[in-house]
Structures are given as structure tokens and as C-alpha cells.
ZAMARGU-4260 file (C-alpha; in steps of 0.2 Angstrom, whole numbers, plus 5000, padded with zeros to 4 digits):
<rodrens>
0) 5046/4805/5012 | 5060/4820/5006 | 5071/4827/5019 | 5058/4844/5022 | 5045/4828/5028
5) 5057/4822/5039 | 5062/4839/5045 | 5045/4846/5049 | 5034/4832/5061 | 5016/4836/5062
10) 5012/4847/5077 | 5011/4863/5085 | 5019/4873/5100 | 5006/4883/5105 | 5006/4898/5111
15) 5009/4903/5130 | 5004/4924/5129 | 5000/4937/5118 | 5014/4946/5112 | 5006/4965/5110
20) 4987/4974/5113 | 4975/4968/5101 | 4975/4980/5086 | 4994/4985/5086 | 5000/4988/5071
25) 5017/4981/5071 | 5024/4969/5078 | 5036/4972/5094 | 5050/4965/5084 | 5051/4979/5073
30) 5048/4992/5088 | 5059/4988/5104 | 5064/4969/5100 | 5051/4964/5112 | 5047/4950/5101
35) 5055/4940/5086 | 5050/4941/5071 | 5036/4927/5063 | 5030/4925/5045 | 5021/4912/5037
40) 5020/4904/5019 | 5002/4894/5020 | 4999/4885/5000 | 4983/4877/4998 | 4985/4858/4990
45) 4976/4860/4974 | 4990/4859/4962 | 5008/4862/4963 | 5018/4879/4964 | 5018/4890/4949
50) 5028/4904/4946 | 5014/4916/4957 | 5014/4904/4972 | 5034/4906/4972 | 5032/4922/4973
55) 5022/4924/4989 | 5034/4911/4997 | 5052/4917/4992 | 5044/4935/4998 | 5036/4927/5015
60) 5053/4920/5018 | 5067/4932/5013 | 5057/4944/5024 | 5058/4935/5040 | 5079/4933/5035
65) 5082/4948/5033 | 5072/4951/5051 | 5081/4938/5056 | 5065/4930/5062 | 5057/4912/5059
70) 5046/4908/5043 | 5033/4893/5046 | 5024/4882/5034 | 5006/4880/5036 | 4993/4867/5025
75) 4976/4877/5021 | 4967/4860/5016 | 4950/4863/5025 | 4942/4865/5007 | 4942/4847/5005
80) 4933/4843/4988 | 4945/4857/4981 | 4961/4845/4987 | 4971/4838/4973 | 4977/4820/4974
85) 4996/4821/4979 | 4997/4840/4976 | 5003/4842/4997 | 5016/4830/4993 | 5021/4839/4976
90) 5021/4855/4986 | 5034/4849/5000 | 5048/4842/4986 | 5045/4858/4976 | 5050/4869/4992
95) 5063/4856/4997 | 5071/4857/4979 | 5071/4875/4978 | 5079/4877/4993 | 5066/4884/5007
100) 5070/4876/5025 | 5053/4882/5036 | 5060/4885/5054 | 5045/4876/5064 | 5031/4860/5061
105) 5022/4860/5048 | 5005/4862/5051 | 4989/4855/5043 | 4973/4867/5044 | 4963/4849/5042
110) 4970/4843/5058 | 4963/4860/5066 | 4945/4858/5070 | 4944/4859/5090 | 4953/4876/5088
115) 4941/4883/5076 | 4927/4876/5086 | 4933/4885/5101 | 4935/4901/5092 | 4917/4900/5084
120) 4910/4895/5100 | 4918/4910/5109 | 4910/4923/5094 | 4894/4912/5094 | 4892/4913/5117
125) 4896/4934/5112 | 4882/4938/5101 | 4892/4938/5087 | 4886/4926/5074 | 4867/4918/5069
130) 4862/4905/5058 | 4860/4910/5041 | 4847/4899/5028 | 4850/4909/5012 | 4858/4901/4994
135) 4867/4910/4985 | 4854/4912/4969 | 4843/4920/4986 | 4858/4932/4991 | 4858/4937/4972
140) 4840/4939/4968 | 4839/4950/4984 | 4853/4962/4979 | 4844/4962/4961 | 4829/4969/4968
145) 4838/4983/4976 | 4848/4987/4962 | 4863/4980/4965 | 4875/4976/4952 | 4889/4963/4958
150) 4906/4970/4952 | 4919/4958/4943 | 4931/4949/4956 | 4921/4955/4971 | 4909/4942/4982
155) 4890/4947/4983 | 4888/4959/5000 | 4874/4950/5009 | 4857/4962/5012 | 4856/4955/5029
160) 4841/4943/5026 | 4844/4932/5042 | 4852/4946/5053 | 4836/4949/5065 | 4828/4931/5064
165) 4824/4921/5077 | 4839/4914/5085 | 4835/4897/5081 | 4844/4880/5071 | 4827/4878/5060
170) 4818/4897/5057 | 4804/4894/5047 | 4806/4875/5044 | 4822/4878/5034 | 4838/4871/5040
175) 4852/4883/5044 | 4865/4881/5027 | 4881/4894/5037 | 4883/4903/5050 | 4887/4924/5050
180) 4897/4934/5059 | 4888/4951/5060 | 4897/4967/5054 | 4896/4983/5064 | 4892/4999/5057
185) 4912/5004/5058 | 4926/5008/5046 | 4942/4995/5047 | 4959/5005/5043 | 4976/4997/5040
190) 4993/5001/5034 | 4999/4990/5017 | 5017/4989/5019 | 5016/4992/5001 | 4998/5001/4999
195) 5001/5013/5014 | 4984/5017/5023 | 4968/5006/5019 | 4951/5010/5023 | 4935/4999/5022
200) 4918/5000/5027 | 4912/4979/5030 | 4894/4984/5033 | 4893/4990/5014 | 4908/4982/5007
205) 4905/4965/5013 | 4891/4964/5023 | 4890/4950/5037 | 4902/4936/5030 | 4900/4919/5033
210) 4913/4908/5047 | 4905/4893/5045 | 4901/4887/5028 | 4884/4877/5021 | 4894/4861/5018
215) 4899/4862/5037 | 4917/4867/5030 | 4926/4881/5042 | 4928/4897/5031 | 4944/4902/5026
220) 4942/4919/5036 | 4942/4912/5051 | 4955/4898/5048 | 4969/4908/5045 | 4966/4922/5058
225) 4966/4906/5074 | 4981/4901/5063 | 4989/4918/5062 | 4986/4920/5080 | 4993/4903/5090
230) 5006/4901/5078 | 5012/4922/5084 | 5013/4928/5067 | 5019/4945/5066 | 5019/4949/5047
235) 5008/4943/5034 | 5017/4943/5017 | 5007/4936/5003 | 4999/4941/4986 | 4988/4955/4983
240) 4973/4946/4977 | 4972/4942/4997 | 4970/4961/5003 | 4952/4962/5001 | 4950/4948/5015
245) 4962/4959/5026 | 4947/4971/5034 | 4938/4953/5040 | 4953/4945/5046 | 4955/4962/5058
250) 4936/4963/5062 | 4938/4946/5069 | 4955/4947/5076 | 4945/4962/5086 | 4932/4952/5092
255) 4944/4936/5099 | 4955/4950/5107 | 4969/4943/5096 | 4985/4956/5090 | 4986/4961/5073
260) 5002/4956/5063 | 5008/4967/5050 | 5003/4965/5031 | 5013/4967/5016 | 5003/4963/5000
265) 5009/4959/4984 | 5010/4961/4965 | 5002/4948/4958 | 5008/4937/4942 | 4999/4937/4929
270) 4996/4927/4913 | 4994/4933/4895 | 4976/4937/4897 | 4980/4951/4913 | 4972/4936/4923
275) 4980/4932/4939 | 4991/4916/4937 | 4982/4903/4946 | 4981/4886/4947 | 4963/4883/4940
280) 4968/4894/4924 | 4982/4882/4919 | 4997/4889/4927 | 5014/4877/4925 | 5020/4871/4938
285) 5038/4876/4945 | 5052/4869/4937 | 5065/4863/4950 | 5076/4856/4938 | 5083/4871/4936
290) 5078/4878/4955 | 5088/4895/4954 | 5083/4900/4940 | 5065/4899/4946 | 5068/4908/4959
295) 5076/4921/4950 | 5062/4926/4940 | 5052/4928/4955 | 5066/4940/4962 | 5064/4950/4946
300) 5043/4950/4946 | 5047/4957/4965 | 5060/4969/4958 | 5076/4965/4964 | 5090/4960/4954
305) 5093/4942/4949 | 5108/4932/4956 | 5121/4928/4945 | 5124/4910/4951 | 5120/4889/4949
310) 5119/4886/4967 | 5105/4887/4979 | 5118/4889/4995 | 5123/4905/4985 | 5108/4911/4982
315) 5099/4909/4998 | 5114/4917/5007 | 5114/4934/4997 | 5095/4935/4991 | 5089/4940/5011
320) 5103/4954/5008 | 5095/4961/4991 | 5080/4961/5000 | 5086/4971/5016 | 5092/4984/5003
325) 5075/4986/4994 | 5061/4995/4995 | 5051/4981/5003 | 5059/4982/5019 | 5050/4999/5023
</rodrens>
């Protein structure tokens, strides 16, 4: 066990009361300093960190320095048969190598279930969700019918096949494979820190989306917004792949009554191909043998000037100042 293990026992304070209305913008801390400042950097352990992941977490953490705020490292290991054998400890000794010192427990989605269960049982005694028997092949050979042509990159947007069932676990002698959350016929708006304002119908977008998933996994969506929530995240800072998930994650922040931290989404890393650097295309892992100048590459991707120095104490005492100067801090 390395020294960021030792540091970060497995746990949770929870929280003891909402910090702002539900829907607010931004958090209090950036307002009237009714409220620090609380970001997150939340890796999933299917590999280890490449040069796109540093990015998101040298971002997620220089932006709660120079808000003089805490950053908090979360696990998102629910997707089980995606999890890579020793990939969570390769994580930990590439952060502790590179310098990043999390200011709170770590915190492992896995261990999490009561709390997602709670939060599903809460949408489920409201109305909010029903049992859903469709595959996916069903899902596409409906929108097939109605002429609708799946776009590159983009989930299928469901037709709504099981939305006016009967409310019950075995319709039609099929067992239920997920459960929905259904979508109102309204328009979710945001402001990108980087994007500026967002707007996104879900009923046509995205169609109802699914919280619980047909292998009895929770889904990601709601994951991260209980996560977001207890943990009293104020700013989400994290790669622009995740901004078409942002609508759902309000949408249910809406319906828990939770607040809504701020979003700051961005430019992803990309390989030779134009692809998004990923883990399942190959993407190298870090090199910590040489930790600064990692992290420099991903201070020039993000646009700020590299650090002329060897040493990490040097580098994480003047990188949250080039940040505070930039553009990001808008």
C-alpha cells in the first residue's frame, strides 16, 4: 500500500444539509462564500491513466486550488465485468507519483449500493421510473421502423415501448431486463463554463434513460449524481465526451430535489485517428518516471504554459497560479 492508500481510508462523511435550492447554478462559494468549494476527480478502473485521464484530473484539481477549495477522489467501479485486474491500484500510485494529494476518503462507487437503492426507491414511490423488457436489437429495430437513423457517438433514443405498460415485474410473461426513468416533455438549460449556454430537449434527445441496468448493475447516471450530491460537489470538471450526460444528471438532480454543482467540460485528447484517447483504443499509460513532465503536456493540451522545472513541489505550487490567470477560471 503507497502513501496516497495510507492517506485516504475507505469511507464517507456524509452530508448534514444542502448547501443551495435545487437547480442553482453556482455554487455559494463563488457567490457570497456561503460555501467552500468541492470538486471531484472520479477514474474508472479499467486501465491506468493516459495522457486524456491526466488531463481531467490536473483540471479537476488545479481548479479547486485556485478556489481554494478541496478535490476528492471517487472509484466508479460499479461496471464490474469492465474492471481490470489491478488497474485501481495502478491508478492510486500513478496519482501518488505525479503529485495529486485528494483532500478527503476515498470513496469506492462498489461499496455504495444502499445509497443508490435509496435514491431509486425514492424515484420509483414518485412515479418516476417503470420496468422496461426491451433488448437493445428491439430498441433498434423499433427506431428502424420509424425512420430513424442512429447518429455516430450518440446512444439510440428509446420510442417509449414500455412507458404505458402495466405496472407490473413480469408484463406479458417477459421478465423486466432495466428499469426507466421517464422524461418530461421539457427542455434542460445549463451554462458550460467553457460552452456557455446549453440547451437539450431529453424526450427527443434521449428518450426515457435507463437507472437500473439489465444485468442489475446501477447505471452510471444515477451513480454519479447520489455521488455528486452527498459528497457536496460544487463544480464538475471533467472531459467533454461527458457533456451529453449533463441534461440527465440535472433531470434527476431535479427530481431528488438535490442542488446543481457547476460544469466545466473539456477539450478532449485525441489520438492520431481524431479519436478520443481512451483506454479501449490503446492509449499508453502515464509515464511517472518522468512525473512533471507528464503533467506538463497536459497543462499545454489545456493551454497554459508549461513549467520550466524537475520538481513536483515546484510545480504544484505555481501550476493553481497559471490556472487562476487563465481563461478557465471564468
Amino acid at each position: 500500500m503507497n502513501a496516497l492508500q495510507e492517506s485516504l481510508p475507505v469511507g464517507e462523511r456524509a452530508a448534514s444539509s444542502p448547501r443551495t435550492a435545487p437547480g442553482q447554478s453556482g455554487p455559494p462559494d463563488c457567490q457570497n462564500g456561503a460555501t467552500r468549494y468541492v470538486g471531484r476527480f472520479a477514474p474508472s478502473p479499467t486501465g491506468p491513466l493516459h495522457d486524456g485521464s491526466l488531463v481531467a484530473a490536473l483540471a479537476s484539481c488545479l481548479d479547486a486550488r485556485a478556489h481554494s477549495g478541496r478535490w476528492l477522489l471517487r472509484i466508479e467501479d460499479l461496471d464490474r465485468p469492465r474492471m481490470a485486474a489491478g488497474a485501481l491500484e495502478t491508478i492510486l500510485e500513478q496519482l501518488h507519483a505525479l503529485g495529486f494529494e485528494p483532500d478527503g476518503p476515498l470513496v469506492h462507487q462498489s461499496e455504495r449500493d444502499a445509497l443508490y437503492r435509496d435514491a431509486f426507491e425514492q424515484l420509483r414511490r414518485d412515479g418516476h421510473l417503470y420496468p422496461c423488457t426491451c433488448t437493445r436489437k428491439e430498441i433498434a429495430d423499433s427506431l428502424s421502423r420509424l425512420g430513424v437513423v442512429r447518429e455516430r457517438n450518440r446512444d439510440l433514443v428509446y420510442p417509449g415501448t414500455c412507458r404505458n405498460r402495466p405496472q407490473r415485474s413480469d408484463p406479458e410473461g417477459v421478465v423486466a431486463r432495466a428499469w426507466r426513468v421517464r422524461v418530461d416533455q421539457v427542455e434542460i438549460s445549463w451554462h458550460d463554463r467553457e460552452h456557455g449556454a446549453i440547451h437539450e430537449a431529453l424526450a427527443t434527445q434521449v428518450g426515457d434513460f435507463v437507472l437500473l441496468r439489465a444485468d442489475k448493475l446501477w447505471a452510471y447516471q444515477l451513480a454519479v449524481v447520489v455521488d455528486d450530491a452527498l459528497q457536496q460537489v460544487t463544480d464538475v470538471v471533467r472531459g467533454a465526451d461527458l457533456l451529453g450526460s449533463t441534461a440527465r444528471q440535472i433531470y434527476l438532480q431535479q427530481l431528488l430535489g438535490y442542488p446543481r454543482p457547476r460544469y466545466l467540460h473539456l477539450p478532449l485528447v485525441l489520438d492520431s485517428q481524431g479519436e478520443k484517447l481512451s483506454k479501449q483504443t490503446g492509449a499508453k499509460a502515464i509515464a511517472v518516471k518522468t512525473p512533471v513532465r507528464a503533467l506538463n503536456r497536459a497543462m499545454e493540451h489545456l493551454g497554459l504554459e508549461a513549467l520550466d522545472t524537475e520538481s513536483l513541489r515546484e510545480f504544484w505550487d505555481e501550476a493553481p497560479k497559471r490556472w487562476s490567470a487563465s481563461h478557465w477560471m471564468r
